[in-house]
C-alpha positions as CSV (number, residue, x, y, z in Angstrom):
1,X,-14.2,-0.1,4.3
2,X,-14.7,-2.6,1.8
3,X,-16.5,-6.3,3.1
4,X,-14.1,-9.0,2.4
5,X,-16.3,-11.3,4.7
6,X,-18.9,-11.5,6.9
7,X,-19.4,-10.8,10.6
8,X,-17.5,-13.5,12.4
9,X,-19.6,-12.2,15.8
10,X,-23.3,-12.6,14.1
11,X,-22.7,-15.6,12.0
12,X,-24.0,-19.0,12.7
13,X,-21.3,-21.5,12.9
14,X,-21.4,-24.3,10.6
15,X,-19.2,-27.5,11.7
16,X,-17.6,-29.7,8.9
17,X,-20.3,-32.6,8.5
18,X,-18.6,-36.1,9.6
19,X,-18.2,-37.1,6.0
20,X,-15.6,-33.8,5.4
21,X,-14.0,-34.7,8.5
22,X,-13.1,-38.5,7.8
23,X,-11.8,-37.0,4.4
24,X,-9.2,-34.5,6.8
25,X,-8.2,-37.8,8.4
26,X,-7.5,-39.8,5.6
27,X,-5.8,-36.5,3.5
28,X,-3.7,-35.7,7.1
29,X,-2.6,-36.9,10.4
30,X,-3.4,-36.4,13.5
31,X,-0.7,-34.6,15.8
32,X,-1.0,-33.3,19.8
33,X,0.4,-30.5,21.3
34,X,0.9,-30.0,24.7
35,X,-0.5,-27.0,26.6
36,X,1.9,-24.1,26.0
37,X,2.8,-24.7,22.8
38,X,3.2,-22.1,19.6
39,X,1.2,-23.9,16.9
40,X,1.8,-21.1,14.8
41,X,4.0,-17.8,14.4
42,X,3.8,-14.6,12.5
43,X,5.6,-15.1,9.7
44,X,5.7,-19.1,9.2
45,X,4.2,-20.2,6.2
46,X,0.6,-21.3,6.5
47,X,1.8,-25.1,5.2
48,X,-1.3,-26.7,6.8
49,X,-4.8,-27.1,7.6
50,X,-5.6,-27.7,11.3
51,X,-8.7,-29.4,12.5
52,X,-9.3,-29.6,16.3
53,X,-10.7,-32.5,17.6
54,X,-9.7,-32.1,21.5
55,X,-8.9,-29.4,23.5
56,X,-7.9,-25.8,22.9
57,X,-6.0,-22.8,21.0
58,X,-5.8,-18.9,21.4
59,X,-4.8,-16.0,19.5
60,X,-1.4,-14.4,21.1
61,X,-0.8,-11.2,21.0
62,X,2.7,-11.0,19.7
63,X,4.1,-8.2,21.8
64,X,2.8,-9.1,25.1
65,X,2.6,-13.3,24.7
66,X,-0.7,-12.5,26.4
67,X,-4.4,-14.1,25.0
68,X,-5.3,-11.2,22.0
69,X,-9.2,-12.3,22.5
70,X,-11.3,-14.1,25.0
71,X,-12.6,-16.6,22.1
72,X,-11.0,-19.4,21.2
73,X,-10.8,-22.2,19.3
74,X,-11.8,-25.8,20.5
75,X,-13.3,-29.0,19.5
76,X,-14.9,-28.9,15.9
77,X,-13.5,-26.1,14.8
78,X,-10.0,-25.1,12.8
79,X,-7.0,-22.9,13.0
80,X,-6.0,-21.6,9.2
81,X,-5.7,-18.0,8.0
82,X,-7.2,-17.1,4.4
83,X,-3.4,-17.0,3.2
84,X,-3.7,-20.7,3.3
85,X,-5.2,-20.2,-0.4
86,X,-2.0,-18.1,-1.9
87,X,0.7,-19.8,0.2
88,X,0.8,-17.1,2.3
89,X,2.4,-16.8,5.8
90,X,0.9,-16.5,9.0
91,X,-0.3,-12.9,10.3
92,X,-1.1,-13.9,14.0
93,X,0.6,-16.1,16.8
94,X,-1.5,-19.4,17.9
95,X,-0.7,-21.2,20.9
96,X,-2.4,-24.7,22.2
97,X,-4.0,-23.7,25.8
98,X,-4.2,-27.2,27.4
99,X,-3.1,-30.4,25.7
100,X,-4.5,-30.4,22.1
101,X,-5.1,-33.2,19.5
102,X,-5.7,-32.2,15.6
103,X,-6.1,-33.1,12.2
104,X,-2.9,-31.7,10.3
105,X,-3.5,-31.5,6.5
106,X,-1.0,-30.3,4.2
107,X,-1.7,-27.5,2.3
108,X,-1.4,-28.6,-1.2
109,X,-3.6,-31.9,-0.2
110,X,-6.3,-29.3,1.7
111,X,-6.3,-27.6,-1.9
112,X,-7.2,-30.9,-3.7
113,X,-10.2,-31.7,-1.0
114,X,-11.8,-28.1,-1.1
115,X,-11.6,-28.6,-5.1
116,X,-13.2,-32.0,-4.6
117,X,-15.6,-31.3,-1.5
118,X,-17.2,-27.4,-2.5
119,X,-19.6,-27.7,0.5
120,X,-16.2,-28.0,3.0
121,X,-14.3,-25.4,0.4
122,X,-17.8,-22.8,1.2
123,X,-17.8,-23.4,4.4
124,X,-14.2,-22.7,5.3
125,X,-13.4,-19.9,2.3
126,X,-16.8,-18.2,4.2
127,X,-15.0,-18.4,8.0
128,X,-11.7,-17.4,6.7
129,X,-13.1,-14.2,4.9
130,X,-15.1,-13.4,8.1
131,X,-11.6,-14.2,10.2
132,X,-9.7,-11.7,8.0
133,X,-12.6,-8.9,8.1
134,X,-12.1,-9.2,12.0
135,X,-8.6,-8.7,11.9
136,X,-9.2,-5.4,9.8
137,X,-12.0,-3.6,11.4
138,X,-10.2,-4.6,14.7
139,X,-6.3,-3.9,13.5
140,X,-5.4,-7.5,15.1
141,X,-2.0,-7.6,13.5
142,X,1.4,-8.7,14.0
143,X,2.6,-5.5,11.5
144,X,3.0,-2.3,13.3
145,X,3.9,0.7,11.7
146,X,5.4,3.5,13.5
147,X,5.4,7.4,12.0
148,X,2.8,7.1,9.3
149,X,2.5,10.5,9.2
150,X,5.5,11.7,9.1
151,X,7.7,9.0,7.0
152,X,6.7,8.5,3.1
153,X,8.6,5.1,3.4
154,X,6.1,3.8,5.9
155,X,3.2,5.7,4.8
156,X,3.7,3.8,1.7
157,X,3.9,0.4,3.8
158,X,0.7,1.8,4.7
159,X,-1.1,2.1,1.3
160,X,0.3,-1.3,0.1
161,X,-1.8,-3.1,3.3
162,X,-5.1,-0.9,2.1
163,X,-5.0,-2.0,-1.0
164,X,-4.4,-5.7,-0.2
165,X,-6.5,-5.4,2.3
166,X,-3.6,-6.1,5.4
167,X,-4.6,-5.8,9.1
168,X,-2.0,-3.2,10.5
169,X,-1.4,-1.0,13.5
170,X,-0.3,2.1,13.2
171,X,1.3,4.2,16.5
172,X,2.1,8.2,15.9
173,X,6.0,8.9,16.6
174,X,6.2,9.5,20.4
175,X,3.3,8.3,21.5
176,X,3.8,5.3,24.9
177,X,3.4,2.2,22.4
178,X,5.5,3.4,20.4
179,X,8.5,4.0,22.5
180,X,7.7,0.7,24.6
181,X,7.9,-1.1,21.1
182,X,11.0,1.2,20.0
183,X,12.6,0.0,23.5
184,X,11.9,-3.1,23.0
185,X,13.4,-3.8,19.5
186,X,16.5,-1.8,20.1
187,X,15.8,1.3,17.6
188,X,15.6,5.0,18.6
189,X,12.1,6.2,20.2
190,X,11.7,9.2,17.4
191,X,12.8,7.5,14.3
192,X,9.9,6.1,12.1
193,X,9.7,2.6,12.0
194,X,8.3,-0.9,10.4
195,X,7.9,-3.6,13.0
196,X,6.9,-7.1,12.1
197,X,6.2,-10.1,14.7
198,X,7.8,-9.4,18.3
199,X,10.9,-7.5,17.2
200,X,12.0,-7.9,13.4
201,X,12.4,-4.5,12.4
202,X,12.1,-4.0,8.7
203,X,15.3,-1.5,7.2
204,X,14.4,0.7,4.6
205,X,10.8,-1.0,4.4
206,X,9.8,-1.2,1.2
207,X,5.9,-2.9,0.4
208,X,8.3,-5.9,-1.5
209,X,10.0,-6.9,1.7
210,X,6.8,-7.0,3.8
211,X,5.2,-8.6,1.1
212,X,8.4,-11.1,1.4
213,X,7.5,-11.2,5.8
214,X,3.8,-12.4,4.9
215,X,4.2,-14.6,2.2
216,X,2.4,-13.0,-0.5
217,X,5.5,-12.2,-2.9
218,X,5.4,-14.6,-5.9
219,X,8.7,-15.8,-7.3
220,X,7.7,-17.7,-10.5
221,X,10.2,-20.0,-12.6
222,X,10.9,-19.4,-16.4
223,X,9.4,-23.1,-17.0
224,X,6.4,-23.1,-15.0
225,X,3.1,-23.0,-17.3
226,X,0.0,-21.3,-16.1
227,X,-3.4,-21.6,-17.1
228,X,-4.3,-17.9,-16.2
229,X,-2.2,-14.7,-16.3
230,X,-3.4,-11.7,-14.9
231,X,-1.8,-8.5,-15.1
232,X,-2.5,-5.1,-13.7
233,X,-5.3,-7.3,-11.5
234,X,-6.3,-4.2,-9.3
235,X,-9.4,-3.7,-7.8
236,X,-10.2,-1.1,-10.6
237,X,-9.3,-4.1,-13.5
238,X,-11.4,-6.6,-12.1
239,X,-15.8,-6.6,-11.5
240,X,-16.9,-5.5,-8.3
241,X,-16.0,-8.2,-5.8
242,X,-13.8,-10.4,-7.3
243,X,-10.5,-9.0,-5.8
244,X,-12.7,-9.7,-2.3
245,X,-14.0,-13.5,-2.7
246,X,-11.5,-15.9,-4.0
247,X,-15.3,-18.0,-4.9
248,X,-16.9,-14.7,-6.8
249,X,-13.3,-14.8,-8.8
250,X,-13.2,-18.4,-9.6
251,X,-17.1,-17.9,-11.2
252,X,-16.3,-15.3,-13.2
253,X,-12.8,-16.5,-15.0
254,X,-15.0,-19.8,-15.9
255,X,-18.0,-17.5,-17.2
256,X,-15.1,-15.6,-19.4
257,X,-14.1,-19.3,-20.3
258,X,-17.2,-20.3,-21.0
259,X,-17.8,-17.0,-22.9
260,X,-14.9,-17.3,-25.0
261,X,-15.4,-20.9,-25.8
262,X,-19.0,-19.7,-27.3
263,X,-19.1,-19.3,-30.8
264,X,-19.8,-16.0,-32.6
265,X,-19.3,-12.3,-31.7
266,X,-18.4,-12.1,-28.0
267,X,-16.8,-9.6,-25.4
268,X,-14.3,-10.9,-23.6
């Protein structure tokens, strides 16, 4: 499998210096949650940055409302998914443990301080990537796919989350899981299936509509202006690695820019 991060369980954890963290306050606001409480869903939009300064948040596995992982998250560290970058939506279910106090910042201002503050944007880009690599080598996912094998319409569900690198489960037809999710959202036990969240079954799943459940389709006006326009951006179009780290990409557009800007003979 292809590293989109590094090793959440072997890397030393690096807490935002006090400087980064006054600049969260004065970008956000602080909010509490009291224990119990969903701070995120699958499928909500990833609209915020959230820095925990008391108390505590898990992972919830989405079928059983039960704690997906004995970790969690506490003082000092924050809850955000690398889909915070694209506007993405959430993948996972996070729930405050005990009372909770954090730094909200909206996403569009958390843009404008990792642009401003690279050591912060590093630091978090680096545990979101490591976050996401988890989720794959571990298939901690709230998208469950049911009859790869035997359905091209779900197999193909299945390619699309390879390639974009999308934690999934996949159950064979018949097997326990599968009938216990099958009963559970109301669909036949045998019939091949697309389940997203707790119980929003996908009809006729096509990679557009899950694309559509996570956030990641792009609906773009006729008047917006871009700087960049990428077609056909593959992992086969672009130089090793740059499909992988949204840093490595950002380097080398501005050494094509700076290439291009050269003058003379060049290769762009």
């Amino acid at each position: 499998m292809e590293t989109i991060g590094g090793d959440l369980r072997q890397m030393q954890r690096i807490p935002l210096a006090t400087a980064q963290v006054d600049a969260l306050r004065i970008a956000g606001a602080a909010a509490s949650y009291p224990a119990g409480t969903f701070l995120a869903r699958p499928g909500e939009p990833v609209d915020r940055f959230v820095y925990v300064e008391e108390g505590e948040i898990e992972l919830v596995n989405p079928y059983t409302d039960e704690r997906h992982l004995p970790s969690t998250l506490g003082p000092t560290q924050f809850m955000s998914e690398i889909s915070l970058l694209n506007g993405g939506a959430w993948s996972m279910a996070m729930r405050a443990v005990r009372d909770t106090r954090v730094i909200e910042v909206p996403r569009e201002a958390m843009l404008t301080l990792m642009s401003q503050i690279p050591e912060m944007s590093d630091i978090i880009i680096t545990v979101l990537s490591a976050r996401r690599r988890r989720q794959l080598e571990e298939r901690i996912s709230s998208l469950r796919l049911i009859g790869e094998d035997e359905d091209r319409n779900v197999r193909r569900i299945a390619e699309f989350a390879s390639r974009n690198h999308i934690p999934y489960i996949s159950l064979p037809l018949g097997s326990p899981e599968a009938e216990a999710i099958a009963h559970r959202c109301s669909i036949a036990p045998a019939v091949p299936a697309v389940i997203f969240g707790r119980d929003v079954v996908v009809t006729e799943p096509t990679p557009d509509k899950v694309a559509r459940l996570l956030g990641l389709n792009l609906d773009f006006g006729n008047d917006e202006v871009f700087d960049v326009l990428i077609v056909g951006g593959g992992r086969r179009g672009w130089p090793q690695g740059c499909m992988r780290e949204p840093k490595v990409s950002a380097r080398w557009l501005l050494k094509m820019w700076r290439s291009a800007a050269k003058p003379g003979p060049r290769a762009v």
